[in-house]
C-alpha positions as CSV (number, residue, x, y, z in Angstrom):
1,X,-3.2,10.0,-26.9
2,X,-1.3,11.4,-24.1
3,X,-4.3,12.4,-22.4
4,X,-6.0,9.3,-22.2
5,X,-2.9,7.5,-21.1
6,X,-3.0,10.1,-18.2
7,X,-6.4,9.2,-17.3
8,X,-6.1,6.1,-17.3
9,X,-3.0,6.4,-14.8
10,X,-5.1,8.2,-12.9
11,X,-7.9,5.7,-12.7
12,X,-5.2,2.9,-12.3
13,X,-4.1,4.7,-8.9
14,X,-7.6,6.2,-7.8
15,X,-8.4,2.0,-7.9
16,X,-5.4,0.8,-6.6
17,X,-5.6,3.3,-3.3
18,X,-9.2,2.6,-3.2
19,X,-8.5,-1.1,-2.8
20,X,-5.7,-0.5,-0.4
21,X,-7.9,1.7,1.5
22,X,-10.5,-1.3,1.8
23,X,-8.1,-3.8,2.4
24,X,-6.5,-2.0,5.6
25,X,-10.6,-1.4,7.4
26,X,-11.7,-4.6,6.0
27,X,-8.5,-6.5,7.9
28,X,-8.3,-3.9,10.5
29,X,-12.3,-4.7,11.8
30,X,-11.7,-8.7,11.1
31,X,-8.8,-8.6,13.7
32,X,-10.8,-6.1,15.7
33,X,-14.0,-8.7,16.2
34,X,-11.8,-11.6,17.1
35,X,-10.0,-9.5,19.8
36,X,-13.8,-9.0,20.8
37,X,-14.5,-12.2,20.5
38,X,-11.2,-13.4,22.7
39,X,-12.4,-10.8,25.1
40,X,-15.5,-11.8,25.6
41,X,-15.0,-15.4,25.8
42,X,-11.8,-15.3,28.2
43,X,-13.8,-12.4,30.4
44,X,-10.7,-10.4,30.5
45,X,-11.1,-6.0,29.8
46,X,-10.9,-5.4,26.0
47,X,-7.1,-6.4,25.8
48,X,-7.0,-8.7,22.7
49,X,-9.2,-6.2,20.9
50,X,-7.0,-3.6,21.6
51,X,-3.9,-5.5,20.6
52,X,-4.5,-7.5,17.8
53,X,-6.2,-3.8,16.2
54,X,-3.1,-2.0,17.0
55,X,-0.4,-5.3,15.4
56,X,-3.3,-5.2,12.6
57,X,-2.4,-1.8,12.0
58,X,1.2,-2.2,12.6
59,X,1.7,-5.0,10.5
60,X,-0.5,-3.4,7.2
61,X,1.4,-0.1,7.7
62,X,5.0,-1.9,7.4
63,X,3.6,-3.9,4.5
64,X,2.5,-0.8,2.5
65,X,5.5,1.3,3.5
66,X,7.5,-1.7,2.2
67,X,5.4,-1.8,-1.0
68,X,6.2,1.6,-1.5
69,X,9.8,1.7,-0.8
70,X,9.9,-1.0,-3.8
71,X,7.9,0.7,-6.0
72,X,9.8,3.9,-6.1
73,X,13.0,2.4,-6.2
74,X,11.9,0.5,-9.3
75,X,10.2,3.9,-10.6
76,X,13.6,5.6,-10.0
77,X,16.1,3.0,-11.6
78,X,13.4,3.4,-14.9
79,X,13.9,6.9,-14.9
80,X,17.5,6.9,-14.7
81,X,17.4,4.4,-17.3
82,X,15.1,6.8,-19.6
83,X,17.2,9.6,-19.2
84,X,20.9,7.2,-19.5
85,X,19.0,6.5,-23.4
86,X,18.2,10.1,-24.0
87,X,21.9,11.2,-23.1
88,X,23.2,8.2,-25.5
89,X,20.5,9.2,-28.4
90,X,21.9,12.9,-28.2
91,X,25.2,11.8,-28.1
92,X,24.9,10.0,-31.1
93,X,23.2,12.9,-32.7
């Protein structure tokens, strides 16, 4: 049983980074073309591409290092709250 639980972690993360990994080229090439677009419609050099790819990039990377920070801090507080039960179980042994 504990081996299929483990899989299916593993699939759960393999999907989630997979769909993360989509998300940031999917939004990254969106704000890439309208730079492109800007550019070419304002004549100026490729300055909107070139900024709104690099704030694309900057914004998704704060958003997934924020996602992060909040997942392992959850992940953490249910540990210590996994091993705060074991320590009361074996007291109470």
């Amino acid at each position: 049983m504990d081996l299929l639980r483990e899989r299916r972690d593993l699939n759960r993360g393999l999907g989630d980074a997979l769909a993360q990994a989509f998300d940031v080229a999917a939004t990254t090439a969106i704000f890439f073309f309208f730079g492109w677009l800007l550019d070419r419609w304002l004549g100026t050099a490729p300055i909107f591409m070139i900024t709104l790819t690099l704030l694309c990039l900057i914004g998704k990377s704060y958003l997934m290092l924020t996602a992060y920070n909040e997942k392992m801090k959850r992940l953490e507080a249910e540990r210590t709250e996994t091993i705060r039960s074991q320590a009361r179980q074996d007291k109470a042994r």
